[in-house]
N, C-alpha and C positions, 0 to 999 in steps of 0.2 A: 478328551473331546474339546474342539476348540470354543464352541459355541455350546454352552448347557440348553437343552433342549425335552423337554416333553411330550409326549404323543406323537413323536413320530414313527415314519413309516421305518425300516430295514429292511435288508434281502443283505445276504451272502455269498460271496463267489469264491470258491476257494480260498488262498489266503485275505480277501478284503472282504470290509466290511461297508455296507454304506446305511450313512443314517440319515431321513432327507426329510424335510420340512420338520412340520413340529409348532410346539408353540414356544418362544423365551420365555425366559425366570421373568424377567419384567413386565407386570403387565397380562403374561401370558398373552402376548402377540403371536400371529403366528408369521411363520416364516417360510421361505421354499428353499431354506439352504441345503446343500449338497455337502456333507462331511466322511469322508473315506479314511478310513484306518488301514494300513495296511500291518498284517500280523505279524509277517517276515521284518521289516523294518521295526517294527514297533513302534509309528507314527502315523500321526494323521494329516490330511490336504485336505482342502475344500475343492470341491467338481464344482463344475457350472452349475448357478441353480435353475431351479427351477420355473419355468415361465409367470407363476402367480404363488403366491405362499397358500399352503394347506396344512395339517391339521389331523389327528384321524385317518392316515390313507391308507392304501396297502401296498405292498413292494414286491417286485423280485426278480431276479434276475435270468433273463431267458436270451440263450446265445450272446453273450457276453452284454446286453444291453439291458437296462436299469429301467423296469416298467415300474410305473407309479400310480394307481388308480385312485380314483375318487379324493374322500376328504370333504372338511369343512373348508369354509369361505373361499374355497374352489368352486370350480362347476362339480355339480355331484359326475357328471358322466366326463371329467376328466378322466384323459390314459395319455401318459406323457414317456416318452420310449426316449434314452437317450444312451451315449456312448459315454461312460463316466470317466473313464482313463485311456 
């Protein structure tokens, strides 16, 4: 994983993974990044992140788009829908 990360959110879509927001090892910041593995490859890319860093959310992937809900130091009624790849 490119960026070590804590409590974040994942979902799964066939061969990718995605792992988004979260808090850093430093600090324990949080963050809104977007980090995808892909299984096939055996690497990982960063997606777009996310509009505000959170913490805590929950993930998953419905019709190929990456829903991200809630979280900390987001708005709790965050739902952030995006195209990851």
């Amino acid at each position: 994983m490119p960026v070590p990360v804590c409590a974040a959110a994942s979902a799964a879509d066939g061969h990718l993974l995605y792992v988004v927001g979260g808090q850093m090892e430093e600090r324990f910041t949080a963050c809104g990044i977007l980090q995808i593995y892909d299984a096939r490859a055996d690497a990982w890319s960063l997606g777009a992140p996310l509009p505000m860093p959170t913490w805590g959310a929950s993930a998953t992937v419905i019709n190929g788009r990456l829903v991200v809900a809630g979280g900390w130091l987001a708005d709790l009624s965050l739902i952030h829908i995006s195209e990851p790849t």
